[in-house]
KOLSE-778029 format. One record per residue (C-alpha): residue number from 1; x, z, y; residue in three letters. Coordinates in nm, 2 decimals, padded with zeros to 4 digits. Last residue first. Layout:
# residues N
<NUM; <X; Z; Y>; 'ALA'>
...
//
This chain:
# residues 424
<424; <10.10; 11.20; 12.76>; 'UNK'>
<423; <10.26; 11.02; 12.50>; 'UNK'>
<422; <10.56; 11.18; 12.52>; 'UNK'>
<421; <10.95; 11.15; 12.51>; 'UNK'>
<420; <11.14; 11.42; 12.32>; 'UNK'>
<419; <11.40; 11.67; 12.32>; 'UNK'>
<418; <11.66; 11.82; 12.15>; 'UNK'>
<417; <12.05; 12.01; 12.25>; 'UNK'>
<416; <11.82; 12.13; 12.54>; 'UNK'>
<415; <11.94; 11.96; 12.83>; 'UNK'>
<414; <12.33; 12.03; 12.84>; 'UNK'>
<413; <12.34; 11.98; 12.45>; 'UNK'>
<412; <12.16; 11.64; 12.47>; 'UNK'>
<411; <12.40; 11.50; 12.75>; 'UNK'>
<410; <12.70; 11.63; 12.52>; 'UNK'>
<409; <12.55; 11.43; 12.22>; 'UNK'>
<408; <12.57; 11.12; 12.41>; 'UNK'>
<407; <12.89; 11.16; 12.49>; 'UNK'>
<406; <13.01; 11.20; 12.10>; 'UNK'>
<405; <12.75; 10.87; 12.04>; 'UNK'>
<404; <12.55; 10.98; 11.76>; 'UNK'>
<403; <12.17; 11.08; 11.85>; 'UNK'>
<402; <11.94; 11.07; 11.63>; 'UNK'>
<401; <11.63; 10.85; 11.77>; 'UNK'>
<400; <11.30; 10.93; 11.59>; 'UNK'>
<399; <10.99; 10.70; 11.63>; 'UNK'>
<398; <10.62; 10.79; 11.68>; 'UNK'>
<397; <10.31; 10.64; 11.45>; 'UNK'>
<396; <10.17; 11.03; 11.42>; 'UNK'>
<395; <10.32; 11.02; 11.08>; 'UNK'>
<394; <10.66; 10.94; 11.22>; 'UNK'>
<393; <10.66; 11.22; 11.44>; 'UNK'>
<392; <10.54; 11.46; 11.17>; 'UNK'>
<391; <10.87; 11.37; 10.93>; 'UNK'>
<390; <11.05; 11.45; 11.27>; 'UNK'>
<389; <10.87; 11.77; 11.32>; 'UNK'>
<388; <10.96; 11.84; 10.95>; 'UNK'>
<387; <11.33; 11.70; 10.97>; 'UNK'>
<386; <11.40; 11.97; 11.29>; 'UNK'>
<385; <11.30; 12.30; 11.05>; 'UNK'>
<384; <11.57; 12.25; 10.82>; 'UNK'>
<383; <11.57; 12.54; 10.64>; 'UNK'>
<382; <11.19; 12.66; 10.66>; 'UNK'>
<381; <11.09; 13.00; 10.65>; 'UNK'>
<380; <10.74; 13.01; 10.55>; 'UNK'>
<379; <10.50; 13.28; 10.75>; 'UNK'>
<378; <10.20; 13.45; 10.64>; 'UNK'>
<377; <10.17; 13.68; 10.93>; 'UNK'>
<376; <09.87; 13.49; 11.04>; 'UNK'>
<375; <09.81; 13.51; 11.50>; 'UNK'>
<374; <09.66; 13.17; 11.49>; 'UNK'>
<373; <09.91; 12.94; 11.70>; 'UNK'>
<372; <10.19; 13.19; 11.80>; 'UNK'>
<371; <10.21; 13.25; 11.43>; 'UNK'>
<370; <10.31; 13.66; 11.34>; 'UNK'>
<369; <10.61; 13.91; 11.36>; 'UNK'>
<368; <10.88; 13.64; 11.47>; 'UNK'>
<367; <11.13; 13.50; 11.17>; 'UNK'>
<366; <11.48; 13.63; 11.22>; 'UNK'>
<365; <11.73; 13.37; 11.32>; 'UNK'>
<364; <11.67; 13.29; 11.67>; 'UNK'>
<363; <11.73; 12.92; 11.80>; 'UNK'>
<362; <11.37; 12.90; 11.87>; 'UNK'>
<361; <11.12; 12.75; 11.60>; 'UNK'>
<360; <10.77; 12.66; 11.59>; 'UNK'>
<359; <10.58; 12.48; 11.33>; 'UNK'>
<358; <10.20; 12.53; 11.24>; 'UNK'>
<357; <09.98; 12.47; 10.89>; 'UNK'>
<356; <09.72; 12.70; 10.99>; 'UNK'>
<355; <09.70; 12.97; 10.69>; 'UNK'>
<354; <10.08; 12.94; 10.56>; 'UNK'>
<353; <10.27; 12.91; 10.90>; 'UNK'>
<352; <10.61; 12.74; 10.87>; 'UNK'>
<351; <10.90; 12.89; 11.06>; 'UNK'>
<350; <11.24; 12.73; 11.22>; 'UNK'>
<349; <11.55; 12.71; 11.04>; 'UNK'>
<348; <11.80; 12.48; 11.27>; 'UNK'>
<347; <11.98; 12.15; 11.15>; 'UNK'>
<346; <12.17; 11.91; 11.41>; 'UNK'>
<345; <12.45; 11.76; 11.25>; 'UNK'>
<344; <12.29; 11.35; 11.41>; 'UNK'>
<343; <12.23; 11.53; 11.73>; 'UNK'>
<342; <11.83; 11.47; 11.82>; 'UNK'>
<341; <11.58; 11.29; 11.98>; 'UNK'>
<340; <11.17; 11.28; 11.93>; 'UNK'>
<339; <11.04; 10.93; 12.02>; 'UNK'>
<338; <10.60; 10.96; 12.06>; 'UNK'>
<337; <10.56; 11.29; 12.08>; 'UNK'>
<336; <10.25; 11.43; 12.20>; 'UNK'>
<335; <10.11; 11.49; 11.87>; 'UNK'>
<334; <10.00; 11.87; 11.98>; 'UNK'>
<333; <10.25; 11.98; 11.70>; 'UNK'>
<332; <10.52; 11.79; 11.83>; 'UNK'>
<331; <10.45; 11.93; 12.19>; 'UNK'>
<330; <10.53; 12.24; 12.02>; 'UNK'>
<329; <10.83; 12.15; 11.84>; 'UNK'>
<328; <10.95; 12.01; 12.19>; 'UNK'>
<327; <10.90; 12.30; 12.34>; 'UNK'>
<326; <11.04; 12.56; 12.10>; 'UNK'>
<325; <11.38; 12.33; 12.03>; 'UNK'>
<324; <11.46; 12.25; 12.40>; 'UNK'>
<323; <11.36; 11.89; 12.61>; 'UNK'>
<322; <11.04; 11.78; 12.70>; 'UNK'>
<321; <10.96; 11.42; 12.83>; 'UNK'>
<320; <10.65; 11.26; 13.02>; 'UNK'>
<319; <10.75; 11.35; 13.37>; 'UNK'>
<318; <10.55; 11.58; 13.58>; 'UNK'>
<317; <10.83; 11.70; 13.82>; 'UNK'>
<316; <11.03; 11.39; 13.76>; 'UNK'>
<315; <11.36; 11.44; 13.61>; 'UNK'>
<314; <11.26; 11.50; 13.27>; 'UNK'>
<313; <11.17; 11.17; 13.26>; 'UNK'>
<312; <11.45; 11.01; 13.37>; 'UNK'>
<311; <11.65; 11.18; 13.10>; 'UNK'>
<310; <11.42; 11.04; 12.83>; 'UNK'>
<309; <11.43; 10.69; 12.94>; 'UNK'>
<308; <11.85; 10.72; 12.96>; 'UNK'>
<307; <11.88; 10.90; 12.64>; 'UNK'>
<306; <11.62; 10.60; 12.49>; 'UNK'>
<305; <11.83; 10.37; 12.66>; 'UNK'>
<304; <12.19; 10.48; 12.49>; 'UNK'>
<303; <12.03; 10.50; 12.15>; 'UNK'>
<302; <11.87; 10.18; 12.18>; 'UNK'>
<301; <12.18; 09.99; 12.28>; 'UNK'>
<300; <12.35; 10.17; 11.96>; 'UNK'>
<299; <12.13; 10.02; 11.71>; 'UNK'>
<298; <12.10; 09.74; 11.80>; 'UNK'>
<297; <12.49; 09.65; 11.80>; 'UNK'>
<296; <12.50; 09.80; 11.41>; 'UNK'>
<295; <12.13; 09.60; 11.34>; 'UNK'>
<294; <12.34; 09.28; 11.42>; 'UNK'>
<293; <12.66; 09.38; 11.21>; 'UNK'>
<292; <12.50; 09.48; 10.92>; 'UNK'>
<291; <12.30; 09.20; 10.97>; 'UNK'>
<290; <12.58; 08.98; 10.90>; 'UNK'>
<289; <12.70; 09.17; 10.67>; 'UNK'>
<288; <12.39; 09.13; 10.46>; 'UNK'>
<287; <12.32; 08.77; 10.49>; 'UNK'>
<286; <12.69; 08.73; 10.31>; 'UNK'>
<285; <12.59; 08.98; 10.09>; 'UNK'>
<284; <12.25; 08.84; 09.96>; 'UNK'>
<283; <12.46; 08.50; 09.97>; 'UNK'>
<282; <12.45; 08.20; 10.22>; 'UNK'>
<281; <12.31; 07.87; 10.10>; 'UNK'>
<280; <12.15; 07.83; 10.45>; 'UNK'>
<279; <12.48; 07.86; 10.62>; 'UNK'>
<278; <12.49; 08.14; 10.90>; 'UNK'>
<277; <12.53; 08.13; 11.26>; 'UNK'>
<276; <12.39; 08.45; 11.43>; 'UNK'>
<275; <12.11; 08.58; 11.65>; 'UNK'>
<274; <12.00; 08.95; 11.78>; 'UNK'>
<273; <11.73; 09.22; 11.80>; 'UNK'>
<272; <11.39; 09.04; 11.76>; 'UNK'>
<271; <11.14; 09.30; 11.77>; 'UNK'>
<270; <11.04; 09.25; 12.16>; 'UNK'>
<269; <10.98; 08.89; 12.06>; 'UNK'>
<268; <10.74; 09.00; 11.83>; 'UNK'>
<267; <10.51; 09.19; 12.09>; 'UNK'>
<266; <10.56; 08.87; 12.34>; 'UNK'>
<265; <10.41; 08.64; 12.08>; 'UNK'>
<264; <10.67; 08.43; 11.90>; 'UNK'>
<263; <10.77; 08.06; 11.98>; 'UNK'>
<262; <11.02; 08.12; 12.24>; 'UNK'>
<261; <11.23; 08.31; 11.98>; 'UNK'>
<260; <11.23; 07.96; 11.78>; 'UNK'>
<259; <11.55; 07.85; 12.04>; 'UNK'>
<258; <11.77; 08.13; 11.95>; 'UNK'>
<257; <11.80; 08.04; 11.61>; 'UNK'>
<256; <11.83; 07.70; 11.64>; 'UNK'>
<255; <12.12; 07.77; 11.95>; 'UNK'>
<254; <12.29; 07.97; 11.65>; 'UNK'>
<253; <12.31; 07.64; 11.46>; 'UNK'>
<252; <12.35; 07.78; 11.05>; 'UNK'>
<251; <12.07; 07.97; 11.09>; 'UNK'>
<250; <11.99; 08.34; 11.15>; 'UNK'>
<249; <11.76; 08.56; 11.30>; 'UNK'>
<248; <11.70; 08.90; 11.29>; 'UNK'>
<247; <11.40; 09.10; 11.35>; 'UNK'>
<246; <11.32; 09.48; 11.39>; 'UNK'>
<245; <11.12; 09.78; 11.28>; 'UNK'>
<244; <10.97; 09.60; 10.99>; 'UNK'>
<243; <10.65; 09.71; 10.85>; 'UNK'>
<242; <10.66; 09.48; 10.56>; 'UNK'>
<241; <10.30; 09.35; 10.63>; 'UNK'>
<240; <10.36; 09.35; 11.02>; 'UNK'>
<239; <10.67; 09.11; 10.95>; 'UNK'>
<238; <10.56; 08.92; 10.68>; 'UNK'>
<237; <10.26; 08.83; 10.97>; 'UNK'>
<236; <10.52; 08.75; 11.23>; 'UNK'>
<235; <10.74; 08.55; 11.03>; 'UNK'>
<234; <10.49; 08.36; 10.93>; 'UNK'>
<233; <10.34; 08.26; 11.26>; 'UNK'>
<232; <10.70; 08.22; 11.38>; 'UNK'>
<231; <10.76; 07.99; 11.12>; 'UNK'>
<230; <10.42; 07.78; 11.19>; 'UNK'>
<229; <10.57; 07.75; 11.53>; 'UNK'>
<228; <10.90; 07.65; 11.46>; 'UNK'>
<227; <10.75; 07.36; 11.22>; 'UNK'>
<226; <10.54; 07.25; 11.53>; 'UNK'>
<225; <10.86; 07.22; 11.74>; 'UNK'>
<224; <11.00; 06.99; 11.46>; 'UNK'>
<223; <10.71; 06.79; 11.41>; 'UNK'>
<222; <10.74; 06.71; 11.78>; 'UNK'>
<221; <11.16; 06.68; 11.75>; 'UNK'>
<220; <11.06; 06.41; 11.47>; 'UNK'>
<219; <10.79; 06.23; 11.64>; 'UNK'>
<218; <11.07; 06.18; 11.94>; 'UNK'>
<217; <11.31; 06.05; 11.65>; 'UNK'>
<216; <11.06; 05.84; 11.58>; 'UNK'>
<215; <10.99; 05.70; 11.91>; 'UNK'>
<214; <11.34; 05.65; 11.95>; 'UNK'>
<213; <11.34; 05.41; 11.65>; 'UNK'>
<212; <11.07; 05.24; 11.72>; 'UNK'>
<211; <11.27; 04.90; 11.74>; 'UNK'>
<210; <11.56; 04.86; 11.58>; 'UNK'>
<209; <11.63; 05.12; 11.30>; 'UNK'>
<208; <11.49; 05.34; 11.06>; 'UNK'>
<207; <11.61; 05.46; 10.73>; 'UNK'>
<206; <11.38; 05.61; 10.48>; 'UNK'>
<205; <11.27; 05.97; 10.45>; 'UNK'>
<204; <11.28; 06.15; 10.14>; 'UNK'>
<203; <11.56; 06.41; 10.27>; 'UNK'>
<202; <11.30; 06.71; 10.33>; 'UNK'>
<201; <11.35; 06.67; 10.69>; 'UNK'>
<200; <11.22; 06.30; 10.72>; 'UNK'>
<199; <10.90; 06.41; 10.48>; 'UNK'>
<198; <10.80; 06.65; 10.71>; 'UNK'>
<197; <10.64; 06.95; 10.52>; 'UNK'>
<196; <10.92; 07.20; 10.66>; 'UNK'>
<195; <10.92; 07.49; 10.37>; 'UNK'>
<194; <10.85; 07.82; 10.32>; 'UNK'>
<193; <10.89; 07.98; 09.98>; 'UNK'>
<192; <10.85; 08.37; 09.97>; 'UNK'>
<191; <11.03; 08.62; 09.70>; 'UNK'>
<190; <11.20; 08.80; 09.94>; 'UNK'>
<189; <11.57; 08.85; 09.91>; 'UNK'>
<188; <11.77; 09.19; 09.94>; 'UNK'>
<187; <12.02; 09.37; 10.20>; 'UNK'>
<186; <12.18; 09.74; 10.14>; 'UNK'>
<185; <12.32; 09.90; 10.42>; 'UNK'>
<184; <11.99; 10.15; 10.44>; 'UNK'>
<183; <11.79; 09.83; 10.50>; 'UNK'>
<182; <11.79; 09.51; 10.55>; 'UNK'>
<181; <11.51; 09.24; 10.44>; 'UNK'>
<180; <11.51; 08.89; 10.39>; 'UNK'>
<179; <11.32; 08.60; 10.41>; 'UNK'>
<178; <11.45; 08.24; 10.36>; 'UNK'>
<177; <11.28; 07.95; 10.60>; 'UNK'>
<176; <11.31; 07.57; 10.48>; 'UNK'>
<175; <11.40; 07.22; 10.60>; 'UNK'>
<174; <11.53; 07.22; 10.93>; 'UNK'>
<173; <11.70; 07.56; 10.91>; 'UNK'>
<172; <11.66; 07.92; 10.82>; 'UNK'>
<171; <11.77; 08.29; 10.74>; 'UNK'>
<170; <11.50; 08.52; 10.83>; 'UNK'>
<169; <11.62; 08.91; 10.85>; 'UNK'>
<168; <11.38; 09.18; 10.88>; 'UNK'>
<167; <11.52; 09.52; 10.94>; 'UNK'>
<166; <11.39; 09.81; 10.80>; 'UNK'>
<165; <11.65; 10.09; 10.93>; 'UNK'>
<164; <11.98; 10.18; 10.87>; 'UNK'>
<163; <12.12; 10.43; 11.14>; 'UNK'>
<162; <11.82; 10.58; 11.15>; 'UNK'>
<161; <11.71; 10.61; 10.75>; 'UNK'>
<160; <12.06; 10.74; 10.78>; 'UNK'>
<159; <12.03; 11.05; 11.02>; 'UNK'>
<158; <11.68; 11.10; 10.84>; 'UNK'>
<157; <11.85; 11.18; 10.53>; 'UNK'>
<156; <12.07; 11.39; 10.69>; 'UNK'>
<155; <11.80; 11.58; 10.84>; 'UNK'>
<154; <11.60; 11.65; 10.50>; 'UNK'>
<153; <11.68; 12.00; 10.40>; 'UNK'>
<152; <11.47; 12.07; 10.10>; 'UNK'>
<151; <11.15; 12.31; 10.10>; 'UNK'>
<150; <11.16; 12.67; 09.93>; 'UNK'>
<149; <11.52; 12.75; 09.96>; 'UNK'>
<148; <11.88; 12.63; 09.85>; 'UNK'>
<147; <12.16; 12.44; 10.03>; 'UNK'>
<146; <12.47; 12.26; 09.96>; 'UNK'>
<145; <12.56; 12.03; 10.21>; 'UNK'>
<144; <12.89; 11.82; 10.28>; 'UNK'>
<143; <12.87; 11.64; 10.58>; 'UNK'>
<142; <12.73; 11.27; 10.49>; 'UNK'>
<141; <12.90; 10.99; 10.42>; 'UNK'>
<140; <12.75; 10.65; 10.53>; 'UNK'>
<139; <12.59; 10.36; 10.31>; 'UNK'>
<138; <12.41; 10.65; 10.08>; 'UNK'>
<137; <12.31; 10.69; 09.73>; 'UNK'>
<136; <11.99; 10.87; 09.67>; 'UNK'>
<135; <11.91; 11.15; 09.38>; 'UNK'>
<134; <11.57; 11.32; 09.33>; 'UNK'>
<133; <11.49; 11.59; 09.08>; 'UNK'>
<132; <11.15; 11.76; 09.13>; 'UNK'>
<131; <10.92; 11.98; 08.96>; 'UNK'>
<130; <11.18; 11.98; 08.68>; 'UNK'>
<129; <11.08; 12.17; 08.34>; 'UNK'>
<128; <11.37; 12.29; 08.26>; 'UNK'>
<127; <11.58; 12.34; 07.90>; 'UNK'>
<126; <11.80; 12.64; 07.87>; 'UNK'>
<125; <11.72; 12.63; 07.49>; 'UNK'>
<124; <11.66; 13.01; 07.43>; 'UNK'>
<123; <11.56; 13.11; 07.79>; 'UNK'>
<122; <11.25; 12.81; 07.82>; 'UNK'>
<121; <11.23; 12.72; 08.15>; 'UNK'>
<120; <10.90; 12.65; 08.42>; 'UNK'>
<119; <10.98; 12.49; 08.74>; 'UNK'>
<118; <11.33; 12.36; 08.90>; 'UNK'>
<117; <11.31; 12.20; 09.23>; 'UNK'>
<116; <11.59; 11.95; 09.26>; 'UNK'>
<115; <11.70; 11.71; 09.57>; 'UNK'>
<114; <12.03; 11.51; 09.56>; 'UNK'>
<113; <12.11; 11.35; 09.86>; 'UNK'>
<112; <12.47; 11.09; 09.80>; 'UNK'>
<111; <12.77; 10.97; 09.96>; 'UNK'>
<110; <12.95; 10.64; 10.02>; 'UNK'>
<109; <12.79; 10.44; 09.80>; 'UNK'>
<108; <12.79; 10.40; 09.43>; 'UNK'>
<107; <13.04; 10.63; 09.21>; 'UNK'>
<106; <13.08; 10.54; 08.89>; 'UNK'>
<105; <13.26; 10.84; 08.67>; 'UNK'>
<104; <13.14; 11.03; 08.97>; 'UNK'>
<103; <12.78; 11.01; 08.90>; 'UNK'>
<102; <12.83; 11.10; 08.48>; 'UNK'>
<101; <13.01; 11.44; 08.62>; 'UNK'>
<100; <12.73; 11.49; 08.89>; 'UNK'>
<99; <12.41; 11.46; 08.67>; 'UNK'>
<98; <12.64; 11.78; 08.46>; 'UNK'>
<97; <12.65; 11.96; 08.75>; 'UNK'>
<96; <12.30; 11.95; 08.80>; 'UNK'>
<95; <12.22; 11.99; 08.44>; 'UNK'>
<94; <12.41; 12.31; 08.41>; 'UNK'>
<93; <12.25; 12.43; 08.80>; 'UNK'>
<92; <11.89; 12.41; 08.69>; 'UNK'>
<91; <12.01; 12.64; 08.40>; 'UNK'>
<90; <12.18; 12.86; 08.59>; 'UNK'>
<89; <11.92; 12.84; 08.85>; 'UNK'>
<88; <11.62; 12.96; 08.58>; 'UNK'>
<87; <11.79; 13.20; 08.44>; 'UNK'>
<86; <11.89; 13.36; 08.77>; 'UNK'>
<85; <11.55; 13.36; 08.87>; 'UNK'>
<84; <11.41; 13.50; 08.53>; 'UNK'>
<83; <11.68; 13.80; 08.56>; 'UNK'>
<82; <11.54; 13.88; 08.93>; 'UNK'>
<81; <11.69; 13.72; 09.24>; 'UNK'>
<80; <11.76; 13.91; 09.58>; 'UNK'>
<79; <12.10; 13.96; 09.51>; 'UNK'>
<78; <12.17; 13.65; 09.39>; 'UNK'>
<77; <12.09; 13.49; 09.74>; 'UNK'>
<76; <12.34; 13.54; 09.99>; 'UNK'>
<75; <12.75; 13.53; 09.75>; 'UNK'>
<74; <12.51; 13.32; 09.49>; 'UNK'>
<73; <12.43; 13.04; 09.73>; 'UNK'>
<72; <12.80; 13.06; 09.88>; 'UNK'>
<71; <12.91; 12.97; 09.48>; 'UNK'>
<70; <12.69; 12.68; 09.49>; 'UNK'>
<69; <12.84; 12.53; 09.77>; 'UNK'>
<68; <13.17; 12.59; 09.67>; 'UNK'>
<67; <13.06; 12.42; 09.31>; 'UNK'>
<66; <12.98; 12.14; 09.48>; 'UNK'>
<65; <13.32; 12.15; 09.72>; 'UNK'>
<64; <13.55; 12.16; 09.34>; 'UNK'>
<63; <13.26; 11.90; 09.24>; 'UNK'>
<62; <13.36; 11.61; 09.46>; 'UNK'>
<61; <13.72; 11.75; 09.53>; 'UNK'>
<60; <13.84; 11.48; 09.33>; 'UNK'>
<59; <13.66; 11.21; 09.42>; 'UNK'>
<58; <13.73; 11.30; 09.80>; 'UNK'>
<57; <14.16; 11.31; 09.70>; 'UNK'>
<56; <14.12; 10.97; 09.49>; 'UNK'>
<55; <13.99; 10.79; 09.73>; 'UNK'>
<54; <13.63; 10.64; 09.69>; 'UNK'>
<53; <13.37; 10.79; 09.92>; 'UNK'>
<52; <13.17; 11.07; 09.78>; 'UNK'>
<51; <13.06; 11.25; 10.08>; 'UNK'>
<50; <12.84; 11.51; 09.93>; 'UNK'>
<49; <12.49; 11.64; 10.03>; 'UNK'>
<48; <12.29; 11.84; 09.80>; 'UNK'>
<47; <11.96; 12.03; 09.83>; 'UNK'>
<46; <11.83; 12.23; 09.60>; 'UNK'>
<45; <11.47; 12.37; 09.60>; 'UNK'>
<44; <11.31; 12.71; 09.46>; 'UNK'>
<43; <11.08; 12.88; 09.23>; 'UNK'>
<42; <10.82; 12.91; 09.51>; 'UNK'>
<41; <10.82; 12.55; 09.56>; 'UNK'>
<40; <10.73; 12.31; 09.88>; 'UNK'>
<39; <10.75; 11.93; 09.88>; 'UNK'>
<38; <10.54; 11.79; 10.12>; 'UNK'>
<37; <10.88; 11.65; 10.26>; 'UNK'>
<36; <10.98; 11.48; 10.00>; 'UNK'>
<35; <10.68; 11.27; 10.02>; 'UNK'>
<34; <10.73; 11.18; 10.38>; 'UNK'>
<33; <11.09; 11.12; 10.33>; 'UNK'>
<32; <11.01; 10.84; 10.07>; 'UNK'>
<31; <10.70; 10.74; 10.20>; 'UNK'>
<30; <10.93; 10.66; 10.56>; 'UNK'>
<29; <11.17; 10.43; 10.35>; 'UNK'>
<28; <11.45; 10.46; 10.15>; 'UNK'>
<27; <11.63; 10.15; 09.97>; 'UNK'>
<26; <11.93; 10.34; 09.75>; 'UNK'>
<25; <12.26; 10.21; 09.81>; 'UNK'>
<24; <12.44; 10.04; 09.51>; 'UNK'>
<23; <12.73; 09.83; 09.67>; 'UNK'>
<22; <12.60; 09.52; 09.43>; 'UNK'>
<21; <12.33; 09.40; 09.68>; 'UNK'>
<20; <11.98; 09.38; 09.62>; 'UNK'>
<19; <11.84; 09.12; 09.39>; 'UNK'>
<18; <11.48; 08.99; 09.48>; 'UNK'>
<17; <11.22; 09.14; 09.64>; 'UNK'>
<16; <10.85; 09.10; 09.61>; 'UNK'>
<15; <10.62; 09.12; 09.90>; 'UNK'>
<14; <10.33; 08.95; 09.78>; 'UNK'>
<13; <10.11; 08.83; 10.11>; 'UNK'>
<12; <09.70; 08.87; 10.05>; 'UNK'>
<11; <09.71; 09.16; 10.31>; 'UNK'>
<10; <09.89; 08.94; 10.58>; 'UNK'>
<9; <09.58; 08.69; 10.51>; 'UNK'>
<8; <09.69; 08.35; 10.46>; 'UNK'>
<7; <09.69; 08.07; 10.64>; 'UNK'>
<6; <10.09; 08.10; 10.81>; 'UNK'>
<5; <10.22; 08.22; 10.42>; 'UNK'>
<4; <10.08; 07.87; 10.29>; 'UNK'>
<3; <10.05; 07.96; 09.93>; 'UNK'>
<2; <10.35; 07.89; 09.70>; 'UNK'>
<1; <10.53; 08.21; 09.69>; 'UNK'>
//
């Protein structure tokens, strides 16, 4: 990108990327889930989760624990199904299997969410009319999940949209600025030029010596500091464009890298998670690693103080935290929650109301007679009723935090096994 990024409207800025890594992971982001989530289908959603690392006992058994999965489906569900249901999952399920044959011949990632919704089928050619057929390749393996009702079960998903998310990375020197991004283990290049204009930096200087000379090289470190500036100026706007959660920097002097933080507004510097040495020349995977690392680290100080915020809170006798499933659905639905937290294995069926739209859930398994919010009996069972109140958080401009640290998890189960902190 040619234009001066630091002048330029943070609309006007072209995010293109360039050449994500070769590992195969799937970029997701918040649309992604969202849309997936408005997903509801009378005829019926499937929704797979296989850990399809790459030894030769887990390829293997790939489609032997598929076809497990598929078999407990049948053992609940056939039973309820009439001859134009069964039709219409056998022949869902032919193409389903066969999508995972051709997946395991060349298997990307370390696991893979597979989400179908068949719709209309014609009984003499088997052939499907697909409201939705999704598949996602994963940096982490998932718990095996085979699942089948009216909305897909999105949890898992959200468990590695957490433990991957948007991260901007900006790889830089003397001379120019590279932009990256990081996400769901996968890093890629953006398409932006930035350059330092100096003509001493760009190699076209000449040679100085005797006199002047150290009031050159004091120009120099001026242009210099104004360079950093415009950097964190465009940094800052690619940043809010892209929607990154957080900020890496790199350059091949860590002390460089840690000396431009001083030049971003105190918002921005909260973003910035961590520094590292890297060459400028550095590869997509080389950059990514190295993130890898720094969002890694991140990741798991925020887990630990978000626990810490939220137990604090529910200490004080009007503290802004709720723990428990019903509560903290409901204070979900009032858009009170502005970090929701929750065990990475967590799933719990909860209820949808048809006529106002509401979520509530207790850890019982039989739905209750009507809403608690409008009194309807028109009631959806959901599967997965924790990955809606999460999709809700994030459209109310809130944050999840799933919870993996094995202690951490035991503080969660002895408040409430979920919880949130609020807005008010």
């Amino acid at each position: 990108m040619k234009l001066d990024i630091t002048k330029t409207d943070p609309d006007m800025i072209s995010l293109d990327l360039i050449g994500d890594d070769e590992r195969g992971y799937d970029f997701l982001d918040d649309a992604s889930i969202i849309n997936l989530k408005q997903i509801k289908s009378d005829y019926g959603v499937l929704s797979v989760y296989l850990d399809t690392r790459s030894s030769a006992e887990k390829q293997k058994t790939v489609l032997a624990r598929f076809k497990n999965g598929i078999k407990q489906i049948r053992e609940t569900q056939e039973q309820n199904w009439d001859h134009d249901e069964t039709l219409r999952f056998d022949a869902m399920l032919k193409h389903v299997s066969k999508a995972l044959e051709l997946e395991m011949e060349d298997p990307s990632g370390k696991g893979i969410a597979l989400f179908v919704s068949p719709g209309r089928v014609l009984p003499k050619k088997l052939k499907v009319d697909y409201e939705l057929f999704e598949l996602y390749h994963l940096p982490d393996a998932p718990d095996d999940i085979v699942s089948w009702g009216k909305t897909p079960v999105l949890t898992p998903l959200l468990v590695a949209k957490d433990e991957h998310p948007e991260t901007g990375v900006v790889l830089f020197d003397r001379k120019e600025v590279r932009f990256f991004l990081y996400t769901m283990g996968e890093a890629a290049e953006y398409n932006i030029e930035m350059n330092n204009p100096d003509p001493v930096t760009t190699g076209k200087s000449h040679t100085w010596h005797g006199y002047g000379t150290h009031n050159h090289q004091q120009w120099q470190e001026e242009h210099y500091k104004r360079y950093l500036g415009q950097a964190a100026i465009a940094i800052s706007k690619i940043a809010k464009k892209a929607g990154w959660k957080w900020i890496a920097l790199l350059s091949s002097d860590e002390q460089e890298a840690k000396h431009i933080i001083d030049y971003f507004a105190k918002d921005m510097q909260k973003k910035i998670i961590g520094t590292a040495s890297l060459a400028m020349k550095a590869s997509i995977n080389e950059v990514r690693d190295t993130a890898a690392n720094i969002v890694s680290n991140a990741e798991n100080r925020e887990e630990l103080h978000t626990l810490n915020e939220w137990l604090d809170e529910l200490k004080k006798p009007a503290g802004l935290a709720v723990s428990g499933i019903a509560d903290t659905v409901l204070a979900a639905q009032e858009y009170r929650v502005h970090t929701l937290l929750f065990p990475a294995d967590f799933i719990q069926k909860g209820w949808e109301c048809q006529s106002c739209g509401g979520l509530f859930a207790d850890f019982q398994d039989e739905a209750p007679a009507e809403c608690p919010y409008c009194g309807s009996n028109d009631l959806l069972e959901k599967e997965d009723i924790i990955a809606d109140v999460a999709v809700q958080v994030l459209q109310s401009d809130g944050d999840i935090e799933v919870v993996r640290n094995t202690d951490n998890r035991s503080i969660l189960e002895d408040n409430g096994i979920v919880g949130g902190l609020l807005r008010y």
